[in-house]
C-alpha positions as CSV (number, residue, x, y, z in Angstrom):
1,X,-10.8,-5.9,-18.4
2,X,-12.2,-7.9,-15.6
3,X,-10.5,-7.7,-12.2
4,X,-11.9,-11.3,-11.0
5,X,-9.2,-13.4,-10.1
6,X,-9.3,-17.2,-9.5
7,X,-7.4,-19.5,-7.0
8,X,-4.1,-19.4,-9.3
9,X,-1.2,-17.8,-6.8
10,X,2.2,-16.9,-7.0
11,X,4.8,-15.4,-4.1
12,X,8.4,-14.5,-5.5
13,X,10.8,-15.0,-2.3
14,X,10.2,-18.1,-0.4
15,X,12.4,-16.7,2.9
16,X,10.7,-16.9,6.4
17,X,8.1,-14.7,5.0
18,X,7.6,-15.8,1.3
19,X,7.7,-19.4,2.5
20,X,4.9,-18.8,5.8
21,X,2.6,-16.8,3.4
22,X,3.1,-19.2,0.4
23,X,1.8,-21.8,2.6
24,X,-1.0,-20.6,4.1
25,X,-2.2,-19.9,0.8
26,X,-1.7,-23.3,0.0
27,X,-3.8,-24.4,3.2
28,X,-6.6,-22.1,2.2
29,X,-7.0,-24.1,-1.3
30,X,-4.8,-22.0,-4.1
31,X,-2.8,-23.8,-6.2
32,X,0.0,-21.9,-5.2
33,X,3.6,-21.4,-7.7
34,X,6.8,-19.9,-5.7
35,X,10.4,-18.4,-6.8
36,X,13.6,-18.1,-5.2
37,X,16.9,-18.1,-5.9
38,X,18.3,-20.3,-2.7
39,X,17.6,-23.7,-3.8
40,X,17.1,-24.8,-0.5
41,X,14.4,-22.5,-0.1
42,X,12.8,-24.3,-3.3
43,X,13.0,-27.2,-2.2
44,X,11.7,-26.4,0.8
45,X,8.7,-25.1,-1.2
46,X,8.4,-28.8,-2.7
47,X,7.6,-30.1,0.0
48,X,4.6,-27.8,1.2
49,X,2.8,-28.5,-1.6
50,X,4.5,-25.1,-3.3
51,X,4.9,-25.5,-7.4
52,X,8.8,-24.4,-7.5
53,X,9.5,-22.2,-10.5
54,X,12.8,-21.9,-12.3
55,X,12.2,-17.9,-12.2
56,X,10.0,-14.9,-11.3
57,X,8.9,-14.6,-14.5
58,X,7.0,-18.2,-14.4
59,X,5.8,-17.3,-11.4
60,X,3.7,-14.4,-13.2
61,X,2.6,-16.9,-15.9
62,X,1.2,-19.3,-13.8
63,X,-0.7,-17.2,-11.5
64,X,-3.6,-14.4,-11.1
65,X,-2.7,-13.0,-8.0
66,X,1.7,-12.7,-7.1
67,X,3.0,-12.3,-3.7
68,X,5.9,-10.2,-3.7
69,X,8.1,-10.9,-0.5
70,X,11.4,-9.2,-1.0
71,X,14.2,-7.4,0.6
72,X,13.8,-3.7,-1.2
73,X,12.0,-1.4,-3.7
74,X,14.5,-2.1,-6.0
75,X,14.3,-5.8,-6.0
76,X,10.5,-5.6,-6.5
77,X,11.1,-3.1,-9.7
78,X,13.3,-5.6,-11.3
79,X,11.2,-8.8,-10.6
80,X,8.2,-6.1,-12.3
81,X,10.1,-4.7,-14.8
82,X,11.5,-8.9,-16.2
83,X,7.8,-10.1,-15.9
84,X,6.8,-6.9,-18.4
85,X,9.6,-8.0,-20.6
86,X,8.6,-11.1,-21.0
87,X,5.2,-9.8,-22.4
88,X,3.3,-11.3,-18.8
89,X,1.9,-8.0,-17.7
90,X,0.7,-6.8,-21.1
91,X,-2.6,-4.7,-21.6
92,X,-4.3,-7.8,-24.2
93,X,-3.6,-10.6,-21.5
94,X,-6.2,-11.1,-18.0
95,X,-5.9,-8.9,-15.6
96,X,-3.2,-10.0,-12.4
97,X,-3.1,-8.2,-9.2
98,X,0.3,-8.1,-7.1
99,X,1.0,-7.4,-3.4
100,X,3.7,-6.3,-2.7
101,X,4.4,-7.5,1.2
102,X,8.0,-6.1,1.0
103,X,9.0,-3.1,3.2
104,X,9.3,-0.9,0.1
105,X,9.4,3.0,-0.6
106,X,5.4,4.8,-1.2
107,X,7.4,6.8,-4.9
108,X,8.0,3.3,-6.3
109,X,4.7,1.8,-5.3
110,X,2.7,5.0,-6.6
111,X,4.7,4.4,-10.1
112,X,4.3,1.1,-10.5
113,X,0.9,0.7,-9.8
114,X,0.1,3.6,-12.1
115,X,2.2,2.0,-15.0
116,X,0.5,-1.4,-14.3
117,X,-2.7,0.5,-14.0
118,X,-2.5,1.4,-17.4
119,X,-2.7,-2.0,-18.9
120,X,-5.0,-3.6,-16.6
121,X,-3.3,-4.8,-14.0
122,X,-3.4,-4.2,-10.6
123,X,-0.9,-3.4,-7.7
124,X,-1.2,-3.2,-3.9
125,X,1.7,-2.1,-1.6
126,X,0.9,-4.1,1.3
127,X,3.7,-4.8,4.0
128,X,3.1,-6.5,6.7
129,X,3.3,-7.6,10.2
130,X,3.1,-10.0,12.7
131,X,6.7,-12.1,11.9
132,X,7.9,-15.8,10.2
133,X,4.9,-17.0,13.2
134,X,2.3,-14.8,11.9
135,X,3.1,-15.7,8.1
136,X,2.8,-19.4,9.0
137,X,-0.3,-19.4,10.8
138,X,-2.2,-16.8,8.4
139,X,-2.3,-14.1,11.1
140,X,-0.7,-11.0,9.6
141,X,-1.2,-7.8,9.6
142,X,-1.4,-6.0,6.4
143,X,-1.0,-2.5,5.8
144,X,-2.4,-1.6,2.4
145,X,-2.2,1.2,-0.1
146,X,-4.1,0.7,-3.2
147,X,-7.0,0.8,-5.4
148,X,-10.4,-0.3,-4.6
149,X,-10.7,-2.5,-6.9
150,X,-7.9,-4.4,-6.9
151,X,-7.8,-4.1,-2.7
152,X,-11.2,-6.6,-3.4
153,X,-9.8,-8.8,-6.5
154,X,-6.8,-9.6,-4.3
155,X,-8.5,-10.1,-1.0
156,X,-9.3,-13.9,-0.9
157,X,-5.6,-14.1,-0.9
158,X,-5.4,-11.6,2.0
159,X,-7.6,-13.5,3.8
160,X,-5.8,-16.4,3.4
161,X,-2.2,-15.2,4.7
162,X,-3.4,-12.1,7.3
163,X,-6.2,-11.9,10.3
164,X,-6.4,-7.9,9.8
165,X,-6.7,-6.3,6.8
166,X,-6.0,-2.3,6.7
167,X,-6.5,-0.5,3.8
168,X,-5.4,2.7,4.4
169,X,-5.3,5.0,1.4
170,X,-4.0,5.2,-2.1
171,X,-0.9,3.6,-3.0
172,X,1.7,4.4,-1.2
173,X,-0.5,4.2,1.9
174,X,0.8,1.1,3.2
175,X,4.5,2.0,2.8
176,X,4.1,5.0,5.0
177,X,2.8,3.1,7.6
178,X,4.6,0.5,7.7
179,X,7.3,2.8,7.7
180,X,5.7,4.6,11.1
181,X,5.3,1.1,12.7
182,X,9.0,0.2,12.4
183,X,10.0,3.6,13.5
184,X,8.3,3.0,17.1
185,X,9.6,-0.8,17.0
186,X,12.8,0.7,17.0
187,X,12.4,3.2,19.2
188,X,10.5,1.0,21.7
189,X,13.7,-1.1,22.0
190,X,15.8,1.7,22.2
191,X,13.8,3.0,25.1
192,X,12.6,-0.4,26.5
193,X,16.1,-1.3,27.2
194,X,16.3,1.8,28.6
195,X,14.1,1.0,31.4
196,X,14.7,-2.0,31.8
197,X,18.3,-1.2,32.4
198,X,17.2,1.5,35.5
199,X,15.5,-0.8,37.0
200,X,17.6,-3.4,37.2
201,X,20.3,-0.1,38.4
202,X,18.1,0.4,41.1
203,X,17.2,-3.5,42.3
204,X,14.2,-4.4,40.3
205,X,15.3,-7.4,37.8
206,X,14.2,-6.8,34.7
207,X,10.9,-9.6,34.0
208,X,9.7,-7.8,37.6
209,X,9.9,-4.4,35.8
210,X,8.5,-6.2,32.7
211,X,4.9,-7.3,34.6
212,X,4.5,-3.4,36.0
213,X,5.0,-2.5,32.4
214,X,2.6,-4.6,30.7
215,X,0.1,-4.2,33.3
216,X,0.5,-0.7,33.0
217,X,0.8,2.6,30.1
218,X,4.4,1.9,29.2
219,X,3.8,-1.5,27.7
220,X,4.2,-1.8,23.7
221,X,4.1,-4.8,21.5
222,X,8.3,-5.1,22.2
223,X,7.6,-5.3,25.8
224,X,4.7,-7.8,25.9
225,X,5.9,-9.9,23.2
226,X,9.7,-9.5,22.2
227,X,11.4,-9.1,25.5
228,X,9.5,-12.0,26.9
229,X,9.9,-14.4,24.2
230,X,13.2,-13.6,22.3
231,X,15.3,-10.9,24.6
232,X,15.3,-12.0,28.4
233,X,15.4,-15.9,27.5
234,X,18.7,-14.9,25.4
235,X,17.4,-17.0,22.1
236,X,17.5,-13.6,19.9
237,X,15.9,-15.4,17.1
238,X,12.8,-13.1,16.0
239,X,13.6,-14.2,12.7
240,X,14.3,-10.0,11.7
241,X,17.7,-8.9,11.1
242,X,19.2,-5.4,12.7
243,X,20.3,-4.8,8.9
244,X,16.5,-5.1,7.9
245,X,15.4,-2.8,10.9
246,X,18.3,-0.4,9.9
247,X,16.8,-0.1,6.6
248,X,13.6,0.6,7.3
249,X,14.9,3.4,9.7
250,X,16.4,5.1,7.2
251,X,13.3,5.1,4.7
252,X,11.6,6.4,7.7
253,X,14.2,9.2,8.0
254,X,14.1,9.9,4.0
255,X,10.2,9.8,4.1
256,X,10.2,12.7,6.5
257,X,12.9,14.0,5.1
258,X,11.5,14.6,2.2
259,X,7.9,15.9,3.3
260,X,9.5,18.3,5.7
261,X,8.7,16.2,8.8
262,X,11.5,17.1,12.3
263,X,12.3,13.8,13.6
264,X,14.7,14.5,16.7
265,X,13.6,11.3,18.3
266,X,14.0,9.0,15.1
267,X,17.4,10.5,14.0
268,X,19.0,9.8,17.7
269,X,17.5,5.9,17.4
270,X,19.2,5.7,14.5
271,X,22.3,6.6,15.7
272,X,21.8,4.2,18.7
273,X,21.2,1.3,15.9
274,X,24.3,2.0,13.4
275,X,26.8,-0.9,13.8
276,X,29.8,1.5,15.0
277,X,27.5,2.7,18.3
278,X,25.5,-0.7,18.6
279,X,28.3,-3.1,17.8
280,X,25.6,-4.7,15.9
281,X,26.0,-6.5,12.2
282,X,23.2,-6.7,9.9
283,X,23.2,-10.1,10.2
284,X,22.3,-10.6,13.9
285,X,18.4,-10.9,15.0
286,X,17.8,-7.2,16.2
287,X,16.6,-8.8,19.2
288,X,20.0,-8.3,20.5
289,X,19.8,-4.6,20.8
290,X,17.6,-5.4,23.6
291,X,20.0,-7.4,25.7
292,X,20.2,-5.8,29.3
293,X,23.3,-7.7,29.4
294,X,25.0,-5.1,27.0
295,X,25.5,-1.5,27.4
296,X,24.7,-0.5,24.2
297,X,23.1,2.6,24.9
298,X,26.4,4.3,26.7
299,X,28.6,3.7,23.3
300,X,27.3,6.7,22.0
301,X,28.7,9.1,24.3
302,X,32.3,7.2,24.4
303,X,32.8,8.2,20.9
């Protein structure tokens, strides 16, 4: 079976991310079909020159390549699992490729992409990053696991919705490090706070602090980029929930857990980032764990 694909694109979840992605493939010429289940979020999808879909499984019929954007592993198993009951992923029909940009787990993207694999289809774990801004503008970051040749039958649609490209091994590949990433996101807001809080402790305000870090070895993405824009201006609208961040904690945590991997660092972070230390819901941008405003950090130790 041939693993050309056309200009025929899906994306199944039109949130912040879905939506941002959906239409830069739109921008870069794909007649591009989209699913969700929030009807605002379809029409929505309307308008940007998006073909809504009444389900995820129309989605697969109409397209070559599918964009999965979706909360977890389990939600990308089922939208897989309906399309291959409703005969769409079948080993006499042309050949599809599917990236999956969710946050998902390296086990399930190694079985799907074997299971698709053996009916001509192809699948790609490929998370990304880079936000709802990056998305928009096509300038991701993609992490991917994957095949070959399915990495180069899908990458005209990589190109249209990231600005780097990483293929980094097998499947499963991406998931890890993604997985890796989000670790040090959280613990960089753990710890940037941190500092942030002793200098203001000792007289230097914080966006003082901020320029000596950024100029200088302690500076990280959340320092040059999330404190400025989101934390110190007090907007706390990243557009990233502390219930996503939570989650992708704990698959760090289980990853390591379960290739023997110590994680001292990671499994006090997460303590610091559970609701009944952080006062934090899921629901609220986890920009707000880096509020110098808050002592979040001491909650711990009045337990």
């Amino acid at each position: 079976m041939a693993t050309d694909t056309g200009k025929r694109a899906g994306v199944i979840g039109l949130g912040a991310m879905g939506f941002g992605m959906a239409s830069s493939l739109v921008r870069a010429g794909f007649e591009v079909a989209g699913y969700d289940p929030a009807p605002a979020a379809q029409d929505r999808a309307r308008g940007a020159g998006i073909a809504p879909k009444a389900s995820s499984e129309e989605v697969f019929a109409a397209a070559e390549v599918i964009v999965l954007s979706l909360p977890t592993a389990a939600h990308v198993e089922a939208v897989i699992a309906a399309a291959r009951g409703a005969g769409l992923l079948n080993a006499d029909g042309a050949a599809k490729v599917i990236i999956d940009t969710s946050t998902s787990e390296a086990e399930v993207s190694r079985k799907l992409a074997a299971a698709l694999s053996e009916d001509g289809h192809g699948f790609l774990d490929a998370p990304v990053s880079g936000g709802p801004s990056g998305a928009a503008s096509g300038q991701l970051s993609v992490m991917l696991g994957g095949d070959e040749k399915w990495v180069g039958a899908a990458m005209p649609a990589l190109e249209a919705m990231a600005a780097k490209i990483l293929h980094v091994g097998p499947s499963g590949a991406g998931n890890v490090a993604k997985l890796v990433n989000n670790m040090l996101v959280a613990s960089h807001m753990v710890t940037t706070l941190e500092a942030l809080r002793l200098a203001e402790a000792a007289g230097v305000g914080a966006e003082d602090a901020l320029r000596v870090i950024n100029s200088a070895t302690g500076r990280s993405a959340i320092s040059e980029i999330h404190f400025p824009n989101w934390v110190l201006p007090r907007s706390f609208d990243s557009g990233f929930s502390t219930g996503l961040m939570r989650k992708d904690v704990r698959l760090a945590r289980e990853l390591a857990q379960s290739v023997g991997c110590a994680m001292p660092v990671a499994d006090l972070v997460a303590e610091l980032w559970a609701e009944q230390t952080s006062g934090l819901k899921d629901t609220d941008d986890f920009m707000h764990m880096g509020d110098p405003a808050v002592d979040r950090l001491s909650q711990k130790e009045k337990m």
